[in-house]
C-alpha positions in Angstrom: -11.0 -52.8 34.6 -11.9 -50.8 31.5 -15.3 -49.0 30.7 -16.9 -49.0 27.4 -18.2 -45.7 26.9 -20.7 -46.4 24.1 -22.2 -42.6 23.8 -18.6 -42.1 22.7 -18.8 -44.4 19.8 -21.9 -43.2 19.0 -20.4 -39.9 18.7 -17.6 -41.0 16.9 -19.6 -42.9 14.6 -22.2 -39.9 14.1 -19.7 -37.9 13.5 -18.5 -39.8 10.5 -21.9 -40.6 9.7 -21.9 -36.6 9.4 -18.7 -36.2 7.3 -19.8 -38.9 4.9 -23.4 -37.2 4.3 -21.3 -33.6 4.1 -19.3 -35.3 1.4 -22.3 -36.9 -0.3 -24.1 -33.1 -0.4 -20.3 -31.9 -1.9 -20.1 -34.0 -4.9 -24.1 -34.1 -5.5 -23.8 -29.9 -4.8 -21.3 -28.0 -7.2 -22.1 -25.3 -4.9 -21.0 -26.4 -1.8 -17.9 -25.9 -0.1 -15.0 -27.5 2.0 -15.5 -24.8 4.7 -19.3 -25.1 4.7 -18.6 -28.6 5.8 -16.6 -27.7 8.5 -18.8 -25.0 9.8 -21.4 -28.0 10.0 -19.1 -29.9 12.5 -18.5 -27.1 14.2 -22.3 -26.7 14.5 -22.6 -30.5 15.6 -19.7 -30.1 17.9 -21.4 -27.4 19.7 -24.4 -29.1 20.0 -22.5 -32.0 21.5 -20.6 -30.6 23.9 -23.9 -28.6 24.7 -25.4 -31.7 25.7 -22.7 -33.5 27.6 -22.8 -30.7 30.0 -26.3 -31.5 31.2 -26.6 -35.3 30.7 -24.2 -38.1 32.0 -22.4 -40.3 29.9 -23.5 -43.8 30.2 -21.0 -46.9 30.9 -21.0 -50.2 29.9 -18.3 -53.2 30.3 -18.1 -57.4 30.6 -15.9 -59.0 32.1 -15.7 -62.8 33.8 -15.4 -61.9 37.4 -18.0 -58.9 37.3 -20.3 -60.3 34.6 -22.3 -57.5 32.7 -21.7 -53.5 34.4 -23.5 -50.7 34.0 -23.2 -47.0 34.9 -23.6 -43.4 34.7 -20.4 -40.7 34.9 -20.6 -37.0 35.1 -18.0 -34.5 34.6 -18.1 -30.3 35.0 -16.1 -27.4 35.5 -17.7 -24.8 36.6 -16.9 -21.0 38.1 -17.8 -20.9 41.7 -18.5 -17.1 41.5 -19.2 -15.2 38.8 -17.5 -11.8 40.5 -14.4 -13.9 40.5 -12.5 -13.8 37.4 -9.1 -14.7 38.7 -9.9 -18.1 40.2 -9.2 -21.0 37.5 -12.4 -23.3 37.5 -13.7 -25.7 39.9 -14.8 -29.5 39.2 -17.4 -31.9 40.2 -16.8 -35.6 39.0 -19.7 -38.8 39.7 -19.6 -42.0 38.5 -21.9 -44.9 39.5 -21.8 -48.4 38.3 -23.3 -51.7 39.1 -22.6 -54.7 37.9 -25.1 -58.1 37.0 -22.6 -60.0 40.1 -23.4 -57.5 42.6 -20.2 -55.2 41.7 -20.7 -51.2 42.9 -18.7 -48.6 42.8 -19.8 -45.2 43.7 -17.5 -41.8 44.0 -18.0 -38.2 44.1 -14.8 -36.0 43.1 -14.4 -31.8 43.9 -12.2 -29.3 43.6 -13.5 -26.1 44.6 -11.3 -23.0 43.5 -12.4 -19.7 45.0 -10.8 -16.9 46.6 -8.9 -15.7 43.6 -7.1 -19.1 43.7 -6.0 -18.6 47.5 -8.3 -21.6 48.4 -8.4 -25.2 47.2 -10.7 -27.8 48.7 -9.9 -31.0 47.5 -12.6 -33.7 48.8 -13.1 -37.2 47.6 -16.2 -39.7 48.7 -16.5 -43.6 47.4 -18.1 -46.8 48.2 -16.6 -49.7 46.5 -17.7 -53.2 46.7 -15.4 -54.9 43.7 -12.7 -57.6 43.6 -8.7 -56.4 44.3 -6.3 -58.8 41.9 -2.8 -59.0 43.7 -0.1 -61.3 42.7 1.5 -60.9 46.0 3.6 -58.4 47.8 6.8 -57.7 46.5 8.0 -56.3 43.2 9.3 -60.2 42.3 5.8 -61.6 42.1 4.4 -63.0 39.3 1.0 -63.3 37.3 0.9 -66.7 38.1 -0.1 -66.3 41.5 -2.5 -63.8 40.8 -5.9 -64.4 43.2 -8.9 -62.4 43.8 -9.9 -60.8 47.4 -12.9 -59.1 47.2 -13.5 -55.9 49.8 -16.3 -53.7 50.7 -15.5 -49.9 51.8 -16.5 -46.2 52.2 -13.5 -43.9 51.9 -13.2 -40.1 52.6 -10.7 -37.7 52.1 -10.4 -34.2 52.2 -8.0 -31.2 52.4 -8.5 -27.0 52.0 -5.1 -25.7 50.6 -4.8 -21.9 51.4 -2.2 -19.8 49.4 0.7 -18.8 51.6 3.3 -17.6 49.1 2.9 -17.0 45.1 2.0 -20.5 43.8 2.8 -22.3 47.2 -0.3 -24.1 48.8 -0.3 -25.8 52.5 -3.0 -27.7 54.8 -4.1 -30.1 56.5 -5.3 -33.3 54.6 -7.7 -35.9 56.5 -8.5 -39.6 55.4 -10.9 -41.9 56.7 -11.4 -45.2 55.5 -13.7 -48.3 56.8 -12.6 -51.8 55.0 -15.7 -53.5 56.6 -15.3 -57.0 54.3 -12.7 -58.5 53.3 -13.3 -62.1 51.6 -10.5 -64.3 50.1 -9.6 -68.1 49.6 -9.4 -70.4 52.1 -6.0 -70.9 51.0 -4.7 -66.9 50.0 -1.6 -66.1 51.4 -3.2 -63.3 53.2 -4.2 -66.1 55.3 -1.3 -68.0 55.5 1.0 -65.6 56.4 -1.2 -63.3 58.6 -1.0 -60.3 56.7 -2.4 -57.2 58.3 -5.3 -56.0 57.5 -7.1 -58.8 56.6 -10.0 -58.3 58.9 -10.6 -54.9 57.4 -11.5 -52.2 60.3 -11.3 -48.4 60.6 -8.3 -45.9 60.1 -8.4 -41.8 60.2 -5.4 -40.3 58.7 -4.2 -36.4 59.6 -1.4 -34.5 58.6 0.0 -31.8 56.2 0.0 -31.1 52.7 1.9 -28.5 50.3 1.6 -27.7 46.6 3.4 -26.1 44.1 1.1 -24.9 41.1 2.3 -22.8 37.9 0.2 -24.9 35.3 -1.7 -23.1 33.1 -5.0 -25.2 33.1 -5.2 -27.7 36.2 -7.0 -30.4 33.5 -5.0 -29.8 30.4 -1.7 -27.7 30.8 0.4 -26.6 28.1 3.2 -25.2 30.4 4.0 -24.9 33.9 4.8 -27.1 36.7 3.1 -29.1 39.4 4.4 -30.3 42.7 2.4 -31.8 45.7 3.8 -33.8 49.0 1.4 -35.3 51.4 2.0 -36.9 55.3 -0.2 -38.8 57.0 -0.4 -40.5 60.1 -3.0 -42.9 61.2 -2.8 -43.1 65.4 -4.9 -44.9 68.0 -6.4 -42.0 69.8 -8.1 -41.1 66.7 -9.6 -44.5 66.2 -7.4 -46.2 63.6 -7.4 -49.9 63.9 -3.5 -50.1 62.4 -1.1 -47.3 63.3 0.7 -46.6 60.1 2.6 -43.3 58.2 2.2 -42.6 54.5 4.2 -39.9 52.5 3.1 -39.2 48.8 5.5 -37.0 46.6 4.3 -36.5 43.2 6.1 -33.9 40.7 5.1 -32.6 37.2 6.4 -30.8 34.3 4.8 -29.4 31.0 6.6 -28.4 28.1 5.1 -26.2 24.7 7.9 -26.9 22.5 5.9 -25.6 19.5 1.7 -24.7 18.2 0.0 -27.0 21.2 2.0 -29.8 21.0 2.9 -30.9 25.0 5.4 -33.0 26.3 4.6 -34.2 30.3 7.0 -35.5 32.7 6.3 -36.8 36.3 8.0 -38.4 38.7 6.2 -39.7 42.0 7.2 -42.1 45.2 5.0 -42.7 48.0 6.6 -44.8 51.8 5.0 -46.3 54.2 5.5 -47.7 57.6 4.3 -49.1 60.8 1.2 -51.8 60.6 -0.1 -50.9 57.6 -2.8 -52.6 56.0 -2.4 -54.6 52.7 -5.0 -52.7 51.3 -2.7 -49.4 51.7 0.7 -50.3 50.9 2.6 -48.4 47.8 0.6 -49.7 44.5 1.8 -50.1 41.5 -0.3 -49.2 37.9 -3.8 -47.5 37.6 -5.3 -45.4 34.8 -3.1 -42.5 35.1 0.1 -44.0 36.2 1.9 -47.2 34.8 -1.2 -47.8 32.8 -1.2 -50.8 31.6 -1.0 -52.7 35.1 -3.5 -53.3 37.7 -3.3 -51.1 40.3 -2.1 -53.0 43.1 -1.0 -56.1 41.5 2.1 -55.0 42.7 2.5 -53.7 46.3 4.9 -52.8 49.1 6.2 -50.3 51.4 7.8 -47.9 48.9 6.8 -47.3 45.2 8.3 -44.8 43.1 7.6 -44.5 39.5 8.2 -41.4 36.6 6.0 -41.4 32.8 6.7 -39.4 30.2 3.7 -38.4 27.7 4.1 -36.5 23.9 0.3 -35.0 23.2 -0.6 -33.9 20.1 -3.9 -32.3 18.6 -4.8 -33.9 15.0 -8.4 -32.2 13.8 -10.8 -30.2 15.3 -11.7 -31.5 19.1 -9.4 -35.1 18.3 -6.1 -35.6 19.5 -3.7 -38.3 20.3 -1.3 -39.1 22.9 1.5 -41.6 23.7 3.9 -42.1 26.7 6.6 -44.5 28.2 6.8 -45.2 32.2 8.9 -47.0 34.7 8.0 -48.4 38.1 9.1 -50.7 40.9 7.8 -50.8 44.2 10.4 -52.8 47.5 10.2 -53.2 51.0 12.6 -50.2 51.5 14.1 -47.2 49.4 17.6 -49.2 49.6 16.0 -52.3 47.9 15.5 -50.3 44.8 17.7 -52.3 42.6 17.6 -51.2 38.8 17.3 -54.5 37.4 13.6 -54.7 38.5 11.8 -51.7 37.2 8.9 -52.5 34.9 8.2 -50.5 31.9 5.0 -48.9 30.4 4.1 -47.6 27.8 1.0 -47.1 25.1 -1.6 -44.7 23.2 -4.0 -42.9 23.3 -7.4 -41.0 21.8 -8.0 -37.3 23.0 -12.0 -35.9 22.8 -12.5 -32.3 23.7 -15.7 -32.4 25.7 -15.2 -28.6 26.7 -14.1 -25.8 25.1 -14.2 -23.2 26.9 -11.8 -24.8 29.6 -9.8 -26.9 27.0 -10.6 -30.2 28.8 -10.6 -33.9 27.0 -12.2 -37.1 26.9 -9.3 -39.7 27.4 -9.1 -43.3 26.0 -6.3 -44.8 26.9 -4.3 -48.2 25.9 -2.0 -49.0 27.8 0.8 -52.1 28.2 3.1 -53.5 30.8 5.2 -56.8 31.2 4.5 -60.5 30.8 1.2 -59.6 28.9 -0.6 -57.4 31.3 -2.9 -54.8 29.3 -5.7 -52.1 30.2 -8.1 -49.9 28.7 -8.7 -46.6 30.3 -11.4 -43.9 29.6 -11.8 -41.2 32.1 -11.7 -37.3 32.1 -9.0 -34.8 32.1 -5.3 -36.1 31.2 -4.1 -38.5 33.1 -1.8 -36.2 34.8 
């Protein structure tokens, strides 16, 4: 589901309201210079990104299902310690929204850097109450059997990284989740065929974590590489309802070929097995990977996907972006037959919002197969 940010076009569209007056004052003022009107959108840049450090940027989207939604986002990076110059900075991210059918969605994001980058605490709260669209499960299922099941949730995860080698992070991660409604058709195939988890319930997930970190700036790198692999397991005597694994593998690459041009590669998979809930299988799509499709329109026990992205800076704070992806998701790693990966691919607008720590606004359009199509604005690349 995409999100309108209308501040954003009223800063687009006061910023050309800006240029045009600066170009009205040039021709009415023989005096007046091309780098006097640059210093004045440097001036109203400032000024800008002065005030979108204190105030949240409001949200606003329609669509049928949801009807009218409204909401507030916040994003900061910020220096834990002011003694501590080596650590890179930390991040806070909100966003609330509420929608005219009774839609909410509510999530807190950190991650705290301190200890001259030897700790990382990674922490994620939400409360969702929204409609999931799935087509089925299986990377052979089509639009056409598309249905809606809404859920209702509060989802926690956390992990503190500690530096055990030059660049090489470890910990424990831990994920608790509570699906406590979970509505669909009388006649969903969730139903029919007795999938598990369709009477939502409670899982806590342990296990270990590593990650590999040369990037130059964790929200905008130029150069470096990135490499994270999670384990989890959900069992009984900690409460879980379905006793399930789940490995994540995600792997990045930046490039600087030349000025600050940046070309971005990453390849991810995530497997699962045991009873595991529909609602935590391998998904397919979101707004930072195979954009373009839903995220979890397409689901199973194994996904593995790879995207790669040319970024480009064009004036001043603006840049642009573009990238092509491929994705499939099967039951098993030995199903993964080439004939049914799915492509992705689009464009997008780059707002810097922060100087200082070279971090953007990101609208993204992005495409997939048979007509699917989304819209993504969010902070920070999308990987």
């Amino acid at each position: 589901m995409a999100y309108r940010i209308f501040v954003v076009l009223s800063l687009l569209a006061s910023i050309n309201a800006l240029a045009q007056s600066d170009s009205t004052k040039v021709i009415q003022d023989s005096t007046a210079t091309p780098k006097d009107s640059l210093d004045k959108f440097d001036r109203f840049n400032q000024k800008a990104e002065a005030l979108f450090k204190i105030l949240p940027v409001p949200l606003y989207s329609y669509s049928t299902e949801a009807g009218n939604i409204f909401g507030l986002a916040k994003f900061n990076l910020f220096n834990l310690s002011k003694k501590d110059t080596i650590s890179k900075p930390s991040k806070l991210s909100e966003v609330a929204t509420f929608s005219s059918k009774g839609r909410i969605n509510i999530s807190v994001t950190t991650e705290l850097v301190f200890n001259k980058n030897k700790n990382i605490i990674l922490a994620y709260v939400n409360y969702k109450k929204q409609p999931e669209y799935i087509f089925g499960i299986g990377n052979d299922v089509s639009k056409d059997s598309m249905e809606e099941v809404e859920t209702e949730r509060i989802k926690f995860s956390a992990t503190n990284l500690f530096l055990v080698a030059k660049n090489l992070y470890a910990g424990v991660p831990i994920d608790l989740s509570n699906y406590y409604k979970v509505k669909t058709d009388s006649n969903s195939f969730l139903k029919r065929e007795s999938v598990t988890g369709l009477n939502g319930g409670f899982t806590f997930g342990i296990g270990l974590d590593a990650a590999y970190d040369t990037r130059d700036n964790r929200y905008n790198p130029y150069h470096g590489a990135y490499v994270l692999a999670v384990m989890l397991w959900h069992p009984e005597f900690l409460g879980s309802v379905y006793q399930y694994s789940r490995f994540d593998f995600d792997a990045r690459k930046y490039f600087n070929p030349w000025l600050n041009h940046v070309i971005a590669v990453q390849a991810t998979t995530t497997s699962t097995s045991g009873n595991v809930p529909f609602y935590d299988l391998a998904q397919l799509g979101g707004d930072s990977k195979m954009r373009g499709y839903y995220q979890g329109a397409f689901r199973d026990n194994v996904l593995v996907d790879a995207q790669v992205e040319y970024r480009m800076p064009v004036w001043k704070i603006f840049g642009v972006t573009t990238w092509v992806g491929t994705g499939r998701v099967a039951d098993g790693y030995h199903n993964l037959s080439l004939n049914g990966f799915k492509v992705s691919y689009g464009a997008g607008i780059r707002i810097k919002v922060d100087s200082k720590n070279n971090t953007n606004l990101r609208l993204d359009f992005g495409f997939g197969g048979n007509g699917l199509k989304g819209t993504y604005i969010n902070f920070a690349e999308a990987f």
